[in-house]
Backbone as CSV, one residue per row, in Angstrom:
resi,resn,N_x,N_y,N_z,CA_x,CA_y,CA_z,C_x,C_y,C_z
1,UNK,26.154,27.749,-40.039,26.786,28.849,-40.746,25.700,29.814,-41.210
2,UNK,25.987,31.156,-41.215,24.931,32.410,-41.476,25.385,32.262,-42.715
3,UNK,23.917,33.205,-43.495,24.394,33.852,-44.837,23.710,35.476,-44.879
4,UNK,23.753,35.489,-45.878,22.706,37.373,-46.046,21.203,36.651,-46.779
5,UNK,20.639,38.128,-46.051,19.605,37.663,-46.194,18.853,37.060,-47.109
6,UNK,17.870,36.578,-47.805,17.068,36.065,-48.900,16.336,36.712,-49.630
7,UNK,16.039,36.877,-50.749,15.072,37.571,-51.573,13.520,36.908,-51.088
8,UNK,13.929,35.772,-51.611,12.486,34.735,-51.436,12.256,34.042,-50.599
9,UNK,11.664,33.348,-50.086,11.424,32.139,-49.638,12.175,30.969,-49.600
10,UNK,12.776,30.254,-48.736,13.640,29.004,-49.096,12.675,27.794,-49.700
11,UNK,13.347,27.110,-50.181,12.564,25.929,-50.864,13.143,24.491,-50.944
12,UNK,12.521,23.607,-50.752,12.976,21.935,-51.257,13.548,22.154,-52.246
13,UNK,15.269,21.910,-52.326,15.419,21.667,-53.866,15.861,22.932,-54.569
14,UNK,15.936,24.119,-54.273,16.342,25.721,-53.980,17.707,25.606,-53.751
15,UNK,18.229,26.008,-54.533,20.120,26.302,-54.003,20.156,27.507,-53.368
16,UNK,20.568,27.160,-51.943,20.844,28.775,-51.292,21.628,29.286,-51.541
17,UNK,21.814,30.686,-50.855,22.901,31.683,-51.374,24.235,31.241,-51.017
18,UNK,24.536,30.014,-50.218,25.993,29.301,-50.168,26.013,28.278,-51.149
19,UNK,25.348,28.512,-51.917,25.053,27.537,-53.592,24.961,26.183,-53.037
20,UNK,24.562,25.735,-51.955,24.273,24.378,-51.877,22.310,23.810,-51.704
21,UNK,22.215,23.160,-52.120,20.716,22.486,-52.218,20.015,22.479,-51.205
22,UNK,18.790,22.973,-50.940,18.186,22.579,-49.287,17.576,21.130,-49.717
23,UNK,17.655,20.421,-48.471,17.211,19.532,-49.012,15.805,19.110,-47.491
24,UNK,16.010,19.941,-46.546,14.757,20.005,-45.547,14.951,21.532,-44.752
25,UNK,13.854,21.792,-44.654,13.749,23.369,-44.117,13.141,22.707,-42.666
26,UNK,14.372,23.456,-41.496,13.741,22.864,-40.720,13.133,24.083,-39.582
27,UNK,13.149,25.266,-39.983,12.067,26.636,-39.774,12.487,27.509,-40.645
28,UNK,11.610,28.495,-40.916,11.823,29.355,-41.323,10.716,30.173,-41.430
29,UNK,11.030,32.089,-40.944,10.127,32.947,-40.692,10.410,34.121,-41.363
30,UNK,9.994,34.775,-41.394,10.924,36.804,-41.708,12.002,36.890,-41.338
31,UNK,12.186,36.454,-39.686,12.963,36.877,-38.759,14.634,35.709,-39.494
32,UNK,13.857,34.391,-39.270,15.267,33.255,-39.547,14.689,32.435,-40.578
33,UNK,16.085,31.214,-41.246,15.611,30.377,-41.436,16.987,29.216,-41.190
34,UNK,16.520,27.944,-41.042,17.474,26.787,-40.082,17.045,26.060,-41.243
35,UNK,17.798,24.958,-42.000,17.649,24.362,-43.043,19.199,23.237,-43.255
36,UNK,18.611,21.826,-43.770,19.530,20.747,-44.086,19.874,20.842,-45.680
37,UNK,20.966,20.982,-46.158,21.068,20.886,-47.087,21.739,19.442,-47.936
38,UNK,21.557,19.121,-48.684,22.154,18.291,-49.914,22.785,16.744,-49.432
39,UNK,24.478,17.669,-49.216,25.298,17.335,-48.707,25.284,16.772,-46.874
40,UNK,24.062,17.412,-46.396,24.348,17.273,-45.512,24.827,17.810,-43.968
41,UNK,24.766,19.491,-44.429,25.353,20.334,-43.599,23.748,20.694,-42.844
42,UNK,23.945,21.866,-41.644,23.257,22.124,-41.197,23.280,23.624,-41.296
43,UNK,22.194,24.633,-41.980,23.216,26.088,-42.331,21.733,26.517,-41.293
44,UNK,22.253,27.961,-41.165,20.856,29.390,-40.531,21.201,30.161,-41.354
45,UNK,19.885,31.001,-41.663,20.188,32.411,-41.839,19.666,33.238,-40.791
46,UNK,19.943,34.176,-40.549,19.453,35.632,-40.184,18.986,36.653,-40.371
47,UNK,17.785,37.554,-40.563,17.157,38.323,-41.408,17.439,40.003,-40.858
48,UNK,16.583,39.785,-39.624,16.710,41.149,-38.977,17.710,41.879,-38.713
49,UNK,17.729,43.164,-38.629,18.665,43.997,-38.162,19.994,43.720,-39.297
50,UNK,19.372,43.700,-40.383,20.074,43.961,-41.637,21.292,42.266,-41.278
51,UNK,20.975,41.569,-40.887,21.534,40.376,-40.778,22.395,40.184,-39.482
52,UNK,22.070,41.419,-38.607,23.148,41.351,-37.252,22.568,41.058,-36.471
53,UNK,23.338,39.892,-35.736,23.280,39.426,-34.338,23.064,40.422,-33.342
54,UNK,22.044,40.034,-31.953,22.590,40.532,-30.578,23.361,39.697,-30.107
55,UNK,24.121,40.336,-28.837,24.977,39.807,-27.753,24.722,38.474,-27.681
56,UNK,22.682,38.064,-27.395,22.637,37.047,-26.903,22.385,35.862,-28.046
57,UNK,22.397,36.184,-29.038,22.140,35.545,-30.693,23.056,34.981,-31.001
58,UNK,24.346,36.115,-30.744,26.198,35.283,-30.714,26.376,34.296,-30.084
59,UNK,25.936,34.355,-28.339,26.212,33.282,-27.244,25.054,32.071,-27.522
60,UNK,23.793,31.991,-28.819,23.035,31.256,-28.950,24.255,30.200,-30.178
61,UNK,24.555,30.954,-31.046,24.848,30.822,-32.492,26.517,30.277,-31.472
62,UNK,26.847,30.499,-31.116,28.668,29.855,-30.499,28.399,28.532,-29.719
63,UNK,27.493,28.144,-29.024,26.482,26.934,-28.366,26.354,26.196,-29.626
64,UNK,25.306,26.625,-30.221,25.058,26.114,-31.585,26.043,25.247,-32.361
65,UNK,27.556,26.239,-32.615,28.700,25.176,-33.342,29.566,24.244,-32.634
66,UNK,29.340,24.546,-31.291,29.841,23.407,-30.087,29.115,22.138,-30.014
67,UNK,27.457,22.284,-30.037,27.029,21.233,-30.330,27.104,20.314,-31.445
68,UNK,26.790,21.082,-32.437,27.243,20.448,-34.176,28.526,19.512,-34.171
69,UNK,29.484,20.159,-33.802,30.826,19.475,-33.238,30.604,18.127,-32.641
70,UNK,29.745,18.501,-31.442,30.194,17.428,-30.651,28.655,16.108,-31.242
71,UNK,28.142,16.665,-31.790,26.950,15.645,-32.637,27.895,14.934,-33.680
72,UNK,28.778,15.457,-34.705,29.756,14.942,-35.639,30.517,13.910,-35.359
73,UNK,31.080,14.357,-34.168,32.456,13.341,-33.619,32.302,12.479,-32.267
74,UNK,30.901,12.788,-31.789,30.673,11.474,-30.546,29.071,10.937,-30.942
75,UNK,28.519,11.318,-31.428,27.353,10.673,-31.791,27.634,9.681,-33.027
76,UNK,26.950,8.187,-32.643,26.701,7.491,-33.081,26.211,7.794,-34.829
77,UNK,26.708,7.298,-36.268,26.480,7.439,-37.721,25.260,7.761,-37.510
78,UNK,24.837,6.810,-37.488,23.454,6.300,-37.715,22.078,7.025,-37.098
79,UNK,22.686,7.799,-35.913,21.699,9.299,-35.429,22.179,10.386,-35.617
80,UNK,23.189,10.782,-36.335,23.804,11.969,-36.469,22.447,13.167,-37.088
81,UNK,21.953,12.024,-37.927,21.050,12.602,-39.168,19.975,13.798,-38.160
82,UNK,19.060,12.923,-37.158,18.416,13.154,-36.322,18.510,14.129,-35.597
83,UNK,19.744,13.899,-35.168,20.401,14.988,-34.433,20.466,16.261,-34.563
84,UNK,21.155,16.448,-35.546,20.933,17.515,-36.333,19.549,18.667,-36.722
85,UNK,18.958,17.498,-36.960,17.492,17.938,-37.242,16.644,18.810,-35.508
86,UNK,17.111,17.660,-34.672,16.680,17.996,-33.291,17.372,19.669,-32.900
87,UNK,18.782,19.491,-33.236,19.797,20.982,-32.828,18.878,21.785,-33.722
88,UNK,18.660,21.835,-35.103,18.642,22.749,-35.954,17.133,23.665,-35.609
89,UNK,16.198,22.891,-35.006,14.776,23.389,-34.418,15.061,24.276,-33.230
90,UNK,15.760,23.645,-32.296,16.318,24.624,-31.161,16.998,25.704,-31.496
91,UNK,17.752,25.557,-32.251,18.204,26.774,-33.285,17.827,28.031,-33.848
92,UNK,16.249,27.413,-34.275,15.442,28.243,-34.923,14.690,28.866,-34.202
93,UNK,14.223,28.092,-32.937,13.540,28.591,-31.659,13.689,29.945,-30.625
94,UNK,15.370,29.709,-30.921,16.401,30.521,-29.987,16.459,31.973,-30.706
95,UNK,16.268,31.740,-31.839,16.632,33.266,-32.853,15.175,33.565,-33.427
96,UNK,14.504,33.112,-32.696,12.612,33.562,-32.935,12.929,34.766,-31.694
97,UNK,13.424,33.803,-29.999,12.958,34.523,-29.373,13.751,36.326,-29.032
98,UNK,13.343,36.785,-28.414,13.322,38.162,-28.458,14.273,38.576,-27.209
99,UNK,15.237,38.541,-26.637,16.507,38.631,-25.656,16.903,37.736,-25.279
100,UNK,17.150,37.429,-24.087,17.657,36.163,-23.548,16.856,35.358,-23.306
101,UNK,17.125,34.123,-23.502,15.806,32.575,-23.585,15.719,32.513,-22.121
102,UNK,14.490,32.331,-21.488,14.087,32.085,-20.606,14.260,30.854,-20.154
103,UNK,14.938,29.944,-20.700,15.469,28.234,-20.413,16.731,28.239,-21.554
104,UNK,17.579,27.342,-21.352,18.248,26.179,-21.835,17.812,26.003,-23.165
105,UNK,17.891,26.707,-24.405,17.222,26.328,-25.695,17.869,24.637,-26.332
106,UNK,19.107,24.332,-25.902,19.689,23.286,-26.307,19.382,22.063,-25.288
107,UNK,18.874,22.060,-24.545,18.689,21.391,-22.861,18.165,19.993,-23.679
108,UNK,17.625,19.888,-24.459,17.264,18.687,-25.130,18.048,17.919,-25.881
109,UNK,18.881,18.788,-26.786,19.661,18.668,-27.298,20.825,17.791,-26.647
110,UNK,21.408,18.585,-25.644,22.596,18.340,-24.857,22.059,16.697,-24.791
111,UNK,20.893,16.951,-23.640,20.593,15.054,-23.063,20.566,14.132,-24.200
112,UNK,20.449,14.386,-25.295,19.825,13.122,-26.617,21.479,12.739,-26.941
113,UNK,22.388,14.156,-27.138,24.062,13.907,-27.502,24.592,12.997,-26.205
114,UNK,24.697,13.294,-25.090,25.407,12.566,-24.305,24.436,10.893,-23.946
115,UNK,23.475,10.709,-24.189,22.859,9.432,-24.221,23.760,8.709,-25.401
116,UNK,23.429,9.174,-26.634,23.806,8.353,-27.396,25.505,8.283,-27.310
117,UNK,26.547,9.556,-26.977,27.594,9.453,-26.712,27.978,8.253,-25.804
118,UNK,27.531,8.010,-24.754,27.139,6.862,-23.704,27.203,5.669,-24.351
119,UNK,26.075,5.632,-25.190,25.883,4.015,-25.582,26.846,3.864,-26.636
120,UNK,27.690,4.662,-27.213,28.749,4.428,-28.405,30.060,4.256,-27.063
121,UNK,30.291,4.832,-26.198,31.367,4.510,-25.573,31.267,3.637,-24.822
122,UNK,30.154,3.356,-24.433,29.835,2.071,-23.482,30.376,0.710,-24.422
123,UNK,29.786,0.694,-25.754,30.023,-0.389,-26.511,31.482,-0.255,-26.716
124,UNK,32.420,0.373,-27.091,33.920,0.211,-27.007,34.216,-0.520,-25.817
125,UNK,33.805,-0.256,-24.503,34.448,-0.540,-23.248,33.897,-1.799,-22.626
126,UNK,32.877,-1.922,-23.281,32.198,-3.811,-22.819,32.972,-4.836,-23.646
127,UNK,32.994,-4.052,-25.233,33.718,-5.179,-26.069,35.245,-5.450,-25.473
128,UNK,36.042,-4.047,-25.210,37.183,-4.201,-24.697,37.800,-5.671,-23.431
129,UNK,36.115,-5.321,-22.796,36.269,-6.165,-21.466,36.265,-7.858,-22.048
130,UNK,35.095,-7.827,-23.189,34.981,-9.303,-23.291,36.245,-9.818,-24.284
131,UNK,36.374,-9.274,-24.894,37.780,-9.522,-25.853,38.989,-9.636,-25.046
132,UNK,39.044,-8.634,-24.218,40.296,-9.429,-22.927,40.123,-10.826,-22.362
133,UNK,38.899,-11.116,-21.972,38.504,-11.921,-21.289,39.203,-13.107,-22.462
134,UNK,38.531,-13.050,-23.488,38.277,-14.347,-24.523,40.100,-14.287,-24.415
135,UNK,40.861,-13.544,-25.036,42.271,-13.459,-25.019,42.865,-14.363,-23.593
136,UNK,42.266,-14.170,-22.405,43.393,-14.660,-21.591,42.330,-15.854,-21.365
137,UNK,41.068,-16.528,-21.827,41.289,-17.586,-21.553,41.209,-18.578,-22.763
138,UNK,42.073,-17.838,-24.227,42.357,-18.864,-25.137,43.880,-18.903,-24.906
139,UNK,44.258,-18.155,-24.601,45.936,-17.827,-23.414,46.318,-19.107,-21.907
140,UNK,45.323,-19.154,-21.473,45.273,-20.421,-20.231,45.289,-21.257,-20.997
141,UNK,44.290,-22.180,-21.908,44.054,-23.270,-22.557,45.095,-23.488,-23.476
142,UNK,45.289,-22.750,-24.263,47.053,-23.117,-25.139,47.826,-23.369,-24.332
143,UNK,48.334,-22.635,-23.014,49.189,-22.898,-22.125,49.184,-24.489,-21.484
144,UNK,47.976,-24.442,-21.421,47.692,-25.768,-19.937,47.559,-26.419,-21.000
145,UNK,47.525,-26.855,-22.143,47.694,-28.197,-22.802,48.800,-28.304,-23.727
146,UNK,49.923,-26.861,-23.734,51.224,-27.675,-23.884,52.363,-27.810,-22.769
147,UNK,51.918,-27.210,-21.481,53.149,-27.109,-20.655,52.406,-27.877,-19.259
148,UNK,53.405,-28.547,-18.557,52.837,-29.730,-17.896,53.299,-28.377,-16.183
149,UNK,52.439,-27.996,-15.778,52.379,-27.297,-14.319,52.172,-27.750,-13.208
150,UNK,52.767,-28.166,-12.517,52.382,-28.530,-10.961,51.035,-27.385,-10.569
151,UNK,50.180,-28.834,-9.557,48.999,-27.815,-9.081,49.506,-26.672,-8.512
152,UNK,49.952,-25.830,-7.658,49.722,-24.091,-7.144,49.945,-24.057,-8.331
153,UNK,50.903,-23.790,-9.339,50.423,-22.747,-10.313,48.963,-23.142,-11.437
154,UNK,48.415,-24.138,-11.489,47.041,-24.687,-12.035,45.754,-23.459,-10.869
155,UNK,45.737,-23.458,-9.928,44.930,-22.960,-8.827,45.539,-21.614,-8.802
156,UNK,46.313,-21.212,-9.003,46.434,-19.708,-9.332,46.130,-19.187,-10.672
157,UNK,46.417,-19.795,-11.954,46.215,-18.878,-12.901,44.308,-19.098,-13.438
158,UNK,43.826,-20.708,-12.412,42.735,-20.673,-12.658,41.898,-19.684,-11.896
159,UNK,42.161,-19.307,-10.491,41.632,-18.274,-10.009,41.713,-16.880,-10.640
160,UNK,42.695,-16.636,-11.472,42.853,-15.390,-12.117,41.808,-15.111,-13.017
161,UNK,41.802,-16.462,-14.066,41.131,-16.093,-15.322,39.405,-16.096,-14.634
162,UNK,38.985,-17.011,-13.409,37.553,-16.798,-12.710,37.674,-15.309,-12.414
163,UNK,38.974,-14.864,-11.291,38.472,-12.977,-11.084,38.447,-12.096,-12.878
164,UNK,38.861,-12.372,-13.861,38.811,-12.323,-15.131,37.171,-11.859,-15.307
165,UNK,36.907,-13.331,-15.490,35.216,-13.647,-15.724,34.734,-12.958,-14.859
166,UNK,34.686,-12.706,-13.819,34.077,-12.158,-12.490,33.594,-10.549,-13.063
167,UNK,35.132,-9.990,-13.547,34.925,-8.265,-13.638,34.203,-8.283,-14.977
168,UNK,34.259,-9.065,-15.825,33.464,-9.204,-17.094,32.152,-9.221,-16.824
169,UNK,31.998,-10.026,-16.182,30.415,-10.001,-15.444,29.722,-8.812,-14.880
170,UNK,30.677,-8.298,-13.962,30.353,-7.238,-13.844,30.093,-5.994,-14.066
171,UNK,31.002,-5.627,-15.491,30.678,-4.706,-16.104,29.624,-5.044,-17.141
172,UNK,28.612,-6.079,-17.493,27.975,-6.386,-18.130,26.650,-6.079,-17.449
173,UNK,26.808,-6.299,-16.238,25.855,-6.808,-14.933,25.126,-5.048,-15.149
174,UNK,26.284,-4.359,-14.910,26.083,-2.802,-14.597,26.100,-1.948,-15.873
175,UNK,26.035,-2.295,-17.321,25.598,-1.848,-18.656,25.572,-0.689,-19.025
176,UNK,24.571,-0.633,-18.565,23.272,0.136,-19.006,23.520,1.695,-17.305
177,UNK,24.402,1.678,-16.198,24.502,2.175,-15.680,25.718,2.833,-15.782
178,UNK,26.624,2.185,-16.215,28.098,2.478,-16.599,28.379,4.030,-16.984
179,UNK,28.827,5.167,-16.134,29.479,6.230,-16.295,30.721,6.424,-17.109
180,UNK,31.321,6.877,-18.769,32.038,6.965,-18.914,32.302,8.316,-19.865
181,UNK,33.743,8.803,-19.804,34.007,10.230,-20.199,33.676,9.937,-21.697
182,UNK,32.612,10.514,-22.211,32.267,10.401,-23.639,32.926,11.180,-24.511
183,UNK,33.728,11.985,-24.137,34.342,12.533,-25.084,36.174,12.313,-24.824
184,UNK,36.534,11.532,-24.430,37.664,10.769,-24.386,38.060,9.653,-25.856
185,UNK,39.415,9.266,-26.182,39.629,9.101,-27.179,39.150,7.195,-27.126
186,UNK,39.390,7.092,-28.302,38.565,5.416,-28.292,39.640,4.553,-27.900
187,UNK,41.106,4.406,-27.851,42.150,4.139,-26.958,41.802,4.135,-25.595
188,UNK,41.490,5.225,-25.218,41.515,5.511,-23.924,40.839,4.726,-22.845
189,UNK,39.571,4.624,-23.690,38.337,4.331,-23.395,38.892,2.615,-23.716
190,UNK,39.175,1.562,-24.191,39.586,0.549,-24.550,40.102,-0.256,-23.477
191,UNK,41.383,0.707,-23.155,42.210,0.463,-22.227,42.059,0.662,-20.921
192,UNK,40.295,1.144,-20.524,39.955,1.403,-19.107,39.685,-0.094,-18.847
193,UNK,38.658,-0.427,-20.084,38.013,-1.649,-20.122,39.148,-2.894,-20.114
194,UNK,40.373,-2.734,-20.623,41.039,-3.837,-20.800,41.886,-3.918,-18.822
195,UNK,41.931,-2.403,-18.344,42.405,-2.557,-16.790,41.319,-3.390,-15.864
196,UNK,39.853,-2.570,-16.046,39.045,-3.568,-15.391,39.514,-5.092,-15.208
197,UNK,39.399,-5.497,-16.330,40.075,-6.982,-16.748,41.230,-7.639,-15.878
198,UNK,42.337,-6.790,-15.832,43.584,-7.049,-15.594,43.449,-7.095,-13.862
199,UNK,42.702,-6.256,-13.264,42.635,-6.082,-12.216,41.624,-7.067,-11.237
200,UNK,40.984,-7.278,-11.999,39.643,-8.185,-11.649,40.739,-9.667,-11.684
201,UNK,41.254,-9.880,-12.856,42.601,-11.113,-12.877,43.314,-10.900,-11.758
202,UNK,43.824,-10.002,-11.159,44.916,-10.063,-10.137,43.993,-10.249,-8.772
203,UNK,43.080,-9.597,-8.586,42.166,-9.758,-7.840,41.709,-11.259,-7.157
204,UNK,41.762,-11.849,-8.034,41.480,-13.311,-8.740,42.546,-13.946,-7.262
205,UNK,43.658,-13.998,-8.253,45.549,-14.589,-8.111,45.342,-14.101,-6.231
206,UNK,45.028,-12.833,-6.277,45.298,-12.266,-4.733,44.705,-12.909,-3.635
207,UNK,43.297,-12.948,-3.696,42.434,-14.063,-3.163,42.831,-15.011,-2.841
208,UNK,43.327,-15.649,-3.797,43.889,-17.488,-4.025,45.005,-17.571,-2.140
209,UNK,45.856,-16.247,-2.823,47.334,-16.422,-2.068,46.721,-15.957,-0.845
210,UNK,46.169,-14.987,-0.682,45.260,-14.912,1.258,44.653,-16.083,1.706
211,UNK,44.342,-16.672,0.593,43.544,-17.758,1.215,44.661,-18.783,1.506
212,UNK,45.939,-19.099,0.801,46.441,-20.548,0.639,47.008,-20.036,2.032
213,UNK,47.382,-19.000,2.075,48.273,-18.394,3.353,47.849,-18.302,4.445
214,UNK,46.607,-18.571,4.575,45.841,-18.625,5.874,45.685,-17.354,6.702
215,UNK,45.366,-16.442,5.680,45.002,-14.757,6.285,43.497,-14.464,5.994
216,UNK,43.206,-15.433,4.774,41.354,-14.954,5.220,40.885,-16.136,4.709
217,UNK,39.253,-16.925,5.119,39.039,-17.903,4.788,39.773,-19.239,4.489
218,UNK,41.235,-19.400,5.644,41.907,-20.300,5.626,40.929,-21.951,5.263
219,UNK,39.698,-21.791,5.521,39.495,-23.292,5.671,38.964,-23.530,4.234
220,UNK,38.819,-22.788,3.154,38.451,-22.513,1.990,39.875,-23.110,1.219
221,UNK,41.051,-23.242,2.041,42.223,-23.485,0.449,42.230,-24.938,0.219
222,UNK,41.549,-25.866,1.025,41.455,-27.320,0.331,40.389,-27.771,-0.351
223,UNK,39.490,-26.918,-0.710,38.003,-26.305,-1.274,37.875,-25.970,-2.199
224,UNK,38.712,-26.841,-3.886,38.831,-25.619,-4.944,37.704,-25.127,-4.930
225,UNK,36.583,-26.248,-5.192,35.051,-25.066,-5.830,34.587,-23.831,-5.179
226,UNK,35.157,-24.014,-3.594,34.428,-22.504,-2.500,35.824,-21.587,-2.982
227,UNK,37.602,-21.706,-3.629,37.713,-21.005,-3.464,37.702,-20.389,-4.936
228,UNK,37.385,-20.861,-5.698,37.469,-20.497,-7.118,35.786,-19.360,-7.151
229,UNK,35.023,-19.518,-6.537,33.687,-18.929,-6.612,34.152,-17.612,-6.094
230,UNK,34.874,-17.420,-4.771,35.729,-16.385,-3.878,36.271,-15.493,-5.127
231,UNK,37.183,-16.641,-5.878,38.093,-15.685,-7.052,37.312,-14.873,-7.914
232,UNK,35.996,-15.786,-8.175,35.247,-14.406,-9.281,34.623,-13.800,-8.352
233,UNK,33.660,-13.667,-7.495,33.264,-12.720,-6.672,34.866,-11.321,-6.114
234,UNK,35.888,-11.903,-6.085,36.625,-11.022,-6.157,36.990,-10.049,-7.365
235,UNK,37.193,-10.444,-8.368,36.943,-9.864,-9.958,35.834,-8.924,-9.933
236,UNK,34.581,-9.960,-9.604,33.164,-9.122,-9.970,33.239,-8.090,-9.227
237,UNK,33.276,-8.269,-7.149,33.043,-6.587,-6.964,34.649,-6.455,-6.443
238,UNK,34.252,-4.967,-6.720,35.518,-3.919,-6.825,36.068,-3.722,-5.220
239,UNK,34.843,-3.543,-4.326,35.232,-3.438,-3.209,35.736,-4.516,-2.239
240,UNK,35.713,-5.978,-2.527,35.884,-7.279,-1.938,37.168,-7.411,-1.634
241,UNK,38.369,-7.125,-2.199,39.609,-7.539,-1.966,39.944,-6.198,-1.392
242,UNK,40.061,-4.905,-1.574,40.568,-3.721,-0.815,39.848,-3.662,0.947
243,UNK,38.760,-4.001,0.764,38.198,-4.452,2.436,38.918,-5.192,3.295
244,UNK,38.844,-6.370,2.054,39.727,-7.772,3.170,40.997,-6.961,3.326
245,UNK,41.916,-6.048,2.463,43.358,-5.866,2.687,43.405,-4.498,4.303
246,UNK,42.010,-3.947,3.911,41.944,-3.043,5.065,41.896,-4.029,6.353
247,UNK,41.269,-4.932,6.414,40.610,-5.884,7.979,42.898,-6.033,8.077
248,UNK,43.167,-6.646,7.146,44.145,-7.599,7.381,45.429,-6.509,7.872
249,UNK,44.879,-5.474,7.140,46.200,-3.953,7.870,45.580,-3.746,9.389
250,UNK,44.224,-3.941,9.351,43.618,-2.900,10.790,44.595,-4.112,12.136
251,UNK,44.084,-5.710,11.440,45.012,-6.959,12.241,45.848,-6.728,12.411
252,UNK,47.081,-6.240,11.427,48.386,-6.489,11.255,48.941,-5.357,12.387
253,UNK,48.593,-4.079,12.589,48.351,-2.638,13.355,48.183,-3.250,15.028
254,UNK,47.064,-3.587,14.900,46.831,-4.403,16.353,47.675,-5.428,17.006
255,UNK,48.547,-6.290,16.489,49.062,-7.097,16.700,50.817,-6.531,16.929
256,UNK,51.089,-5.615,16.034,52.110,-5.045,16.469,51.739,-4.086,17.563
257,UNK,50.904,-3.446,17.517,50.675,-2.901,19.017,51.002,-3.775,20.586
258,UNK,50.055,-4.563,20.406,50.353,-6.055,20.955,51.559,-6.419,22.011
């Protein structure tokens, strides 16, 4: 936020002319000054040209409250502080220079917000995954020790909860690489992580039934341990079961040709 200009000098501890406290000056020249106050805000002033913006000062200063924004509501508590401090220098940088910035004055900025945006949404969507996980296999174990199941359904819902474990694994596996829309709502983001899950489970179940059916790795269905390993490797990668369903359409195509 602008104000008019200053008589004096800003100071530690100085109530500015929006009557709030500075509490870190983070530039200040003739021209500007960028400063943290009290509470916590991030204010500028403007000196020159009787306190008026150019064209390109507006399109600096409208950047400026987009970032603030998006530092508030997707950055992590605990770096907000930082953050701020980092925007508010670029800030001051941008309204030093003299027309249009010859680079990206926020370019630093931007990368430090969407990193940490990253690792705050990443952590929603791993926990999502393992908390499903734990759910459906304290969900199997209540089940299987009060209801008495003939084996196929024992070998199916155990292959499920392995493709389960499988996609859990895998999004754990891949962390730290994990692409997700950081500015999407924390629902949203929850419920990607809880599909992974669900899908990696069916994945699981799907496997089982190609296999018992004798459409892929028939000699694997009297094999729990080779086919239960199948079930999480199906969970874990994404591409394993849509392949086999392509081979088994490209078969199915050929044979009616046939």
């Amino acid at each position: 936020m602008g104000a008019r200009q200053l008589s004096t000098a800003l100071k530690v501890g100085q109530q500015a002319s929006t009557g709030q406290v500075v509490k870190e000056i983070l530039g200040q020249s003739s021209s500007a000054a960028v400063y943290i106050t009290e509470d916590g805000h991030l204010r500028w002033s403007f000196f020159d040209n009787e306190g008026s913006l150019s064209s390109n000062q507006k399109s600096v200063i409208g950047e400026f409250d987009g970032l603030m924004r998006d530092i508030k509501t997707y950055v992590p508590q605990s770096h907000c502080e930082d953050q701020l401090k980092l925007l508010g220098k670029a800030l001051f940088r941008a309204l030093e220079e003299d027309g249009a910035p010859s680079h990206d004055p926020f370019g630093e900025v931007k990368l430090a917000i969407e990193e940490l945006a990253q690792q705050k949404v990443r952590l929603i969507y791993v926990s999502s995954c393992v908390i499903s996980v734990g759910v459906i296999l304290a969900s199997f174990l209540s089940i299987k020790s009060t209801v008495e199941f003939q084996e196929p359904w024992v070998l199916f819902s155990t292959a499920g909860l392995l493709g389960a474990v499988g996609a859990c694994l895998s999004v754990l596996n891949r962390i730290r690489r994990l692409e997700i829309d950081w500015k999407g709502s924390k629902e949203i983001i929850a419920l990607e992580g809880i599909a992974r899950i669900a899908v990696g489970m069916f994945f699981g179940v799907l496997f089982c039934l190609m296999c018992m059916g004798d459409l892929v790795l028939g000699a694997f269905k009297d094999n729990s341990p080779a086919l239960f390993v199948f079930a999480t490797i199906s969970g874990f990668s994404e591409r394993f079961i849509p392949e086999l369903m392509e081979k088994l359409e490209a078969r199915a195509g050929k044979s009616a040709r046939g």
